[in-house]
LUMVO-316288 format. One record per atom (N, C-alpha, C): residue number from 0; atom name; x, y, z; residue in one letter. Coordinates in pm, 1 decimal. Layout:
  seq  atom        px        py        pz  type
  NUM    CA         X         Y         Z     A
...
% end
This chain:
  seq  atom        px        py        pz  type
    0     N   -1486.3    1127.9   -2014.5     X
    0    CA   -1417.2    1255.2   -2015.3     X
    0     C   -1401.9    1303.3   -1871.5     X
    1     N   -1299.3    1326.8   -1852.0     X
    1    CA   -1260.3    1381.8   -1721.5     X
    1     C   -1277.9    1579.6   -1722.6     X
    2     N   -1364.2    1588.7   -1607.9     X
    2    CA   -1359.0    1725.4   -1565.4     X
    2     C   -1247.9    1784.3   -1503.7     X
    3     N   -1221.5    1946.8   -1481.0     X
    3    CA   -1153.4    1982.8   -1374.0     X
    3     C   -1202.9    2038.7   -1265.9     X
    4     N   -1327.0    1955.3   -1241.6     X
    4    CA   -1391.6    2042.6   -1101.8     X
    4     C   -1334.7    1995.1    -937.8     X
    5     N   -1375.5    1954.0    -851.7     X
    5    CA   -1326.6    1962.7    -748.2     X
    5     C   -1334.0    1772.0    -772.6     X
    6     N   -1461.3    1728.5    -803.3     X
    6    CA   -1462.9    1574.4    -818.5     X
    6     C   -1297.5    1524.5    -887.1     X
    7     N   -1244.8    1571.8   -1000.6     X
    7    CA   -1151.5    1501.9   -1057.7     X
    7     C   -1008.1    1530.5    -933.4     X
    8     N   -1021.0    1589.3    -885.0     X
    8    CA    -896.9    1564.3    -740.6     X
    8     C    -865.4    1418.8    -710.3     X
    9     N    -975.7    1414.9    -666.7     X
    9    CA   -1027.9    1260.8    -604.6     X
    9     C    -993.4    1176.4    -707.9     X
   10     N    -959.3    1154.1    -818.2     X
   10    CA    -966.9    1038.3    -933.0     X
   10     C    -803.4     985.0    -887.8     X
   11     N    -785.1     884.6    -873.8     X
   11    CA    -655.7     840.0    -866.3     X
   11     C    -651.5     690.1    -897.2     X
   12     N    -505.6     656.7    -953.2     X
   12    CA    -505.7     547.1   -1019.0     X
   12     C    -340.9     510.0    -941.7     X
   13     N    -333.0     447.6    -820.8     X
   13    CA    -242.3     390.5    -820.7     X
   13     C    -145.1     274.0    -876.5     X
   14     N     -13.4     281.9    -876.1     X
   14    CA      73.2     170.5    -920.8     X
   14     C     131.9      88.1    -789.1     X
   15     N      72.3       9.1    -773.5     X
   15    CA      81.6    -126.1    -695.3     X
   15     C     246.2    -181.4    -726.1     X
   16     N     255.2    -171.8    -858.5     X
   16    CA     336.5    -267.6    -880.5     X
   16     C     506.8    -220.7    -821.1     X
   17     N     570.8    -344.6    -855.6     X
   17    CA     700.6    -387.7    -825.8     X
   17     C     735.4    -356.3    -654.4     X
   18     N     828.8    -406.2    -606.4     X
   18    CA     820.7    -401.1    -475.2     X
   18     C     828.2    -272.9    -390.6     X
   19     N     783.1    -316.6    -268.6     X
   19    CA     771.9    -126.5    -173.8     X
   19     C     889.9    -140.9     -74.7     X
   20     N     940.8    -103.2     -36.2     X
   20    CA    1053.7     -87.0      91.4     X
   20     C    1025.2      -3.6     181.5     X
   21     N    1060.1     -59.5     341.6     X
   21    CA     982.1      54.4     482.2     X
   21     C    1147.4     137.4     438.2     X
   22     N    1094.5     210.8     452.4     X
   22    CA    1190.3     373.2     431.1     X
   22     C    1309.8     355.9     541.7     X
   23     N    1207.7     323.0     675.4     X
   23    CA    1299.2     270.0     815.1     X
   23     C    1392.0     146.4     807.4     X
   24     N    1338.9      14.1     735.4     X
   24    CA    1423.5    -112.8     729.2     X
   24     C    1409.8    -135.7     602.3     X
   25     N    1549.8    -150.8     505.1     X
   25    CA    1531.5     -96.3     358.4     X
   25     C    1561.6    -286.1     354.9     X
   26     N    1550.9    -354.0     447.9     X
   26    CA    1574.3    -486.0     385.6     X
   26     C    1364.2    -566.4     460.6     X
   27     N    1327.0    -491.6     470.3     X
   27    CA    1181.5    -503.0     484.5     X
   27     C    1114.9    -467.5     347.6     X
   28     N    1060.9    -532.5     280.0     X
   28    CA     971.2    -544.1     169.9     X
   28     C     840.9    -581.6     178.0     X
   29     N     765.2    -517.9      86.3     X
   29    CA     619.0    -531.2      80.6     X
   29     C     531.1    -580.4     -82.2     X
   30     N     475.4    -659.6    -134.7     X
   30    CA     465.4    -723.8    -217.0     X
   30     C     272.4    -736.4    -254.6     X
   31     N     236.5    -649.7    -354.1     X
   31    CA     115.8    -564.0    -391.4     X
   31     C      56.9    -696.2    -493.6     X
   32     N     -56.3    -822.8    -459.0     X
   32    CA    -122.1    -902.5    -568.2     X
   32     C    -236.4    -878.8    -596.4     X
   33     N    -293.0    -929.4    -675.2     X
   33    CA    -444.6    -948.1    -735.3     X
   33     C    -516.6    -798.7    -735.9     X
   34     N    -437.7    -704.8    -772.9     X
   34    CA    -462.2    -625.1    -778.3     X
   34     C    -586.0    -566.9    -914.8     X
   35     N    -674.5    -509.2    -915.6     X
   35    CA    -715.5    -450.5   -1065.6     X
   35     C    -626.6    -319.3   -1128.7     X
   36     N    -559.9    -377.8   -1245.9     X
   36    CA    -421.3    -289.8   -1313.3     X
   36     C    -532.7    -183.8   -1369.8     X
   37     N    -504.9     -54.6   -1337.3     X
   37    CA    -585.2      94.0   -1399.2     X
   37     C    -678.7      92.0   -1372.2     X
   38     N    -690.0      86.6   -1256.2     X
   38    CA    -829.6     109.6   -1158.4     X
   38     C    -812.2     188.7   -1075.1     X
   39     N    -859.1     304.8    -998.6     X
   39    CA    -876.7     366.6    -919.7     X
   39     C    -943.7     332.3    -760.6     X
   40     N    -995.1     178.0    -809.2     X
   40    CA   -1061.8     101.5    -695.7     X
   40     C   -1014.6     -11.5    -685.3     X
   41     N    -995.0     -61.5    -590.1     X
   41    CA    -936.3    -245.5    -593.7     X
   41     C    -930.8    -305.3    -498.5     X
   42     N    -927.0    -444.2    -471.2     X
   42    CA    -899.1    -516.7    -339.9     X
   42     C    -788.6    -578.7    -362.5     X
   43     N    -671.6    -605.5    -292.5     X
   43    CA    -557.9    -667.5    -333.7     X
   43     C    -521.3    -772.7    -206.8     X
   44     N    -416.3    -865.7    -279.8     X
   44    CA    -325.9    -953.1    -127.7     X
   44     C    -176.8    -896.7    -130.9     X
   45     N    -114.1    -951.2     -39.7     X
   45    CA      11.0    -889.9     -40.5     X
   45     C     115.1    -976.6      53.9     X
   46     N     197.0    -974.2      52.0     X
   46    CA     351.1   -1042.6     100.0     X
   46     C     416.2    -947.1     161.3     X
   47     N     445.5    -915.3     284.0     X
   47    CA     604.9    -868.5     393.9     X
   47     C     645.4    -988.8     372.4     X
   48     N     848.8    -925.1     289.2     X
   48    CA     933.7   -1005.1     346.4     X
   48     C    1026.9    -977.8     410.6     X
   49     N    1039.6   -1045.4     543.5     X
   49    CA    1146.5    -972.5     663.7     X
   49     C    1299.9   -1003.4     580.1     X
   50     N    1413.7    -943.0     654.3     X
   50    CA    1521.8    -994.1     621.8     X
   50     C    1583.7   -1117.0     680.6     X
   51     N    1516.0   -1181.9     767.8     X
   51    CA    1553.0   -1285.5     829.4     X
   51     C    1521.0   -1410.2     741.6     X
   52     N    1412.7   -1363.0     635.8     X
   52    CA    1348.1   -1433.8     537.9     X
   52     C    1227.1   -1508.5     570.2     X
   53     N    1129.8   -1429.6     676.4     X
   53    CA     992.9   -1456.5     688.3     X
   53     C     967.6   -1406.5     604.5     X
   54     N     784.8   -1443.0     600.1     X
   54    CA     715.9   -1363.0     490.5     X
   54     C     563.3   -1369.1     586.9     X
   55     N     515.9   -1288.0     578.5     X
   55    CA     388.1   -1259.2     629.3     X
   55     C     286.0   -1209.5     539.5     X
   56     N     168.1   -1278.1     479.8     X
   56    CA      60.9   -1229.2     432.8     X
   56     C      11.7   -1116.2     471.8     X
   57     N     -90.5    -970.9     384.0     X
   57    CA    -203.9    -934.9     449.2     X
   57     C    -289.7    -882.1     307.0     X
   58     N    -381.3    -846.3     356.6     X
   58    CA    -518.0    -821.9     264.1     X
   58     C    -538.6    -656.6     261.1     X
   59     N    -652.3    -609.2     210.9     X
   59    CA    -687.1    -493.0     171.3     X
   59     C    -769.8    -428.9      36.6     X
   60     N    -729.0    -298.1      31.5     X
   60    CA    -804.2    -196.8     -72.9     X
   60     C    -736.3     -97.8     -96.0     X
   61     N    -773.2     -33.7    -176.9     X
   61    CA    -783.2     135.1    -237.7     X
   61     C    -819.2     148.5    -293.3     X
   62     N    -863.3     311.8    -287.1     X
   62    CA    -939.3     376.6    -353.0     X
   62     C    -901.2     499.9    -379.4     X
   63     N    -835.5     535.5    -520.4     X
   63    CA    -777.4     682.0    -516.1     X
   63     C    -660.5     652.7    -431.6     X
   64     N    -589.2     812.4    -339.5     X
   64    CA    -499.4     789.4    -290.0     X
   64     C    -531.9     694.5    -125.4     X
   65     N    -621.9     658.8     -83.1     X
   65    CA    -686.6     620.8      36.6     X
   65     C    -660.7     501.8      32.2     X
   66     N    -544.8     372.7      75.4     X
   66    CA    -534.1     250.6      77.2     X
   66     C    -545.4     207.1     208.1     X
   67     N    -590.7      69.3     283.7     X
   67    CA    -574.4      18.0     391.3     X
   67     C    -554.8    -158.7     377.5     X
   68     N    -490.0    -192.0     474.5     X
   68    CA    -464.3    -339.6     479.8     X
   68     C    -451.5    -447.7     594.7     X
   69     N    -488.5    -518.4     644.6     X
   69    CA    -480.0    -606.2     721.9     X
   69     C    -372.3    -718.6     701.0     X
   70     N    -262.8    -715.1     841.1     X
   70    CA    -212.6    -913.2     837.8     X
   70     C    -322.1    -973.1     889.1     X
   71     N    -288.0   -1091.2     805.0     X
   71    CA    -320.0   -1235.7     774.8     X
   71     C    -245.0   -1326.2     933.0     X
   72     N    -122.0   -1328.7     910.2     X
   72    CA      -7.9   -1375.1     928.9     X
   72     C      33.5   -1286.2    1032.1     X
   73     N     170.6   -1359.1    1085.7     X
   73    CA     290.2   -1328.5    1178.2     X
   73     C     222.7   -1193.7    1301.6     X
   74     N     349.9   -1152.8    1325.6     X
   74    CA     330.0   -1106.5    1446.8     X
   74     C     242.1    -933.4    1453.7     X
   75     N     204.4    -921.9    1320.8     X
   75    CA      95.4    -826.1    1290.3     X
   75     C       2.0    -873.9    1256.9     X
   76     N     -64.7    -946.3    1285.7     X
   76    CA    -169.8   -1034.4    1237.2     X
   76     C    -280.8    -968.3    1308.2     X
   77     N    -378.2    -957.4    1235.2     X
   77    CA    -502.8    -873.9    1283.6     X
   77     C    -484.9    -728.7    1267.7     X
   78     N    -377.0    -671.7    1231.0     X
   78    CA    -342.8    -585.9    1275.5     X
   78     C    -363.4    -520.4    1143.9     X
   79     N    -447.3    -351.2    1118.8     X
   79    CA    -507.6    -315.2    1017.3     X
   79     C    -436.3    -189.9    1044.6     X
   80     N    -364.3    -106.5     873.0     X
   80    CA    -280.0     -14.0     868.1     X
   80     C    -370.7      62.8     746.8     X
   81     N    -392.3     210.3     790.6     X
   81    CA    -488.5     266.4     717.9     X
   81     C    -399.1     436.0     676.5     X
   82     N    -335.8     436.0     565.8     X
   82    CA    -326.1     573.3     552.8     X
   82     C    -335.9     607.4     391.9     X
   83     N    -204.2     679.6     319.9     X
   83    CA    -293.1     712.3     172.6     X
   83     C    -121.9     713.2     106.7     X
   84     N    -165.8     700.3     -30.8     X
   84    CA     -15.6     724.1    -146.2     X
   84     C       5.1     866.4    -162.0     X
   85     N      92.6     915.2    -153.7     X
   85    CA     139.6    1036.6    -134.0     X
   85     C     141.9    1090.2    -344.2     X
   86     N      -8.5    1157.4    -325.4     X
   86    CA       5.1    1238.7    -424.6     X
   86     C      71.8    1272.6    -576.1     X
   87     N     126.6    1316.5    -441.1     X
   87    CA     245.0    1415.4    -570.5     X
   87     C     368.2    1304.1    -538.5     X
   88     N     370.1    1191.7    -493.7     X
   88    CA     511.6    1131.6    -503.4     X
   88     C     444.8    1009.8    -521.0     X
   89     N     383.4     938.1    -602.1     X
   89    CA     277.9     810.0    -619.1     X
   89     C     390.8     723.1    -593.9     X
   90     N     499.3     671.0    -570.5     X
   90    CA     610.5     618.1    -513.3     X
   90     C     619.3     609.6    -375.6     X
   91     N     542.0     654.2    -334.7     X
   91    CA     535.1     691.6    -180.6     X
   91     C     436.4     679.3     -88.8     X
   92     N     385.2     555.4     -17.3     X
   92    CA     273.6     597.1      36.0     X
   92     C     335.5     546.3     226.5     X
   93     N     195.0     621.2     309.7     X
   93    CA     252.8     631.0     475.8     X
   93     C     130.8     551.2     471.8     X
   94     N     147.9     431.0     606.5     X
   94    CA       9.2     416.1     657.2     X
   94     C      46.9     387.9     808.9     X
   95     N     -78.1     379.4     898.7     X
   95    CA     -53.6     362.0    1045.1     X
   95     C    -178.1     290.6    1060.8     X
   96     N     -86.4     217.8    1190.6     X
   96    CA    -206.5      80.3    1254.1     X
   96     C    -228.7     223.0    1423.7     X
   97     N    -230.6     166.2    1527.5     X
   97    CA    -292.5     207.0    1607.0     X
   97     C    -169.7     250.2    1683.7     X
   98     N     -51.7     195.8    1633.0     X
   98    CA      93.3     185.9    1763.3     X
   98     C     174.4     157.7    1658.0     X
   99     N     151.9     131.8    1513.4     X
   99    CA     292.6     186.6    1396.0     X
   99     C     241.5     282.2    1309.0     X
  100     N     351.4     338.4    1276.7     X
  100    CA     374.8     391.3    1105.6     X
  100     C     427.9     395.8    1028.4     X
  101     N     404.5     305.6     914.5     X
  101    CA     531.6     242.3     754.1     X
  101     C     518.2     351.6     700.3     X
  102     N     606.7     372.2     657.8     X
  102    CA     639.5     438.6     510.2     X
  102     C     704.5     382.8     393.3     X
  103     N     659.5     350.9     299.4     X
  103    CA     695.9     250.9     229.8     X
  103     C     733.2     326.2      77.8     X
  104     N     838.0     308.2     -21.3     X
  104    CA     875.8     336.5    -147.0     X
  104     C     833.1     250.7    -207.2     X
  105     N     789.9     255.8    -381.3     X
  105    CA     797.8     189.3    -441.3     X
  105     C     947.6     144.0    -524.2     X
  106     N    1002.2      56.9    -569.8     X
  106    CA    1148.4      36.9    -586.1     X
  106     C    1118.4       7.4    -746.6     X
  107     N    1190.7      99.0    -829.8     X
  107    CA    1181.5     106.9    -998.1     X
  107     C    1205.1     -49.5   -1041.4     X
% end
């Protein structure tokens, strides 16, 4: 049973699924795997595909609205992007590495 105290804020259950698009390069895609479906917690893998038709791996989590991820791969590699799914628009999440910031849609 879920409360309405200040704890149930925090409860979030993101949708990973179907593909994300950078808001900035709508032919840049982002690709959400091994995810746990109706979980509020998870570790996942994931696919960038450029439009040139690279693809670059990276790894990660979330928890609630709080996701972060690391490349694997290509020319972000090492490179760890930490921000959160936007709330009230669960279609929507921003994250930033140290010197970017995606904004990414989910695409119906």
């Amino acid at each position: 049973m879920l409360s309405c105290g200040k704890d149930s804020l925090d409860f979030f259950i993101p949708n990973l699924s179907n593909n994300w698009e950078n808001i900035a390069d709508r032919d840049n895609e982002f690709f959400f795997f091994n995810y746990q479906d109706s979980a509020n917690k998870s570790t996942f893998d994931g696919n960038e595909n450029t439009a040139n038709g690279d693809q670059f791996q990276f790894a990660g989590s979330y928890e609630n609205t709080s996701i972060e991820f690391t490349f694997l791969t290509g020319p972000r590699k090492d490179k760890t992007f930490r921000g959160n799914i936007d709330r009230n628009n669960p279609a929507r999440m921003t994250v930033r590495s140290d010197s970017e910031t995606l904004t990414l849609e989910r695409q119906p």
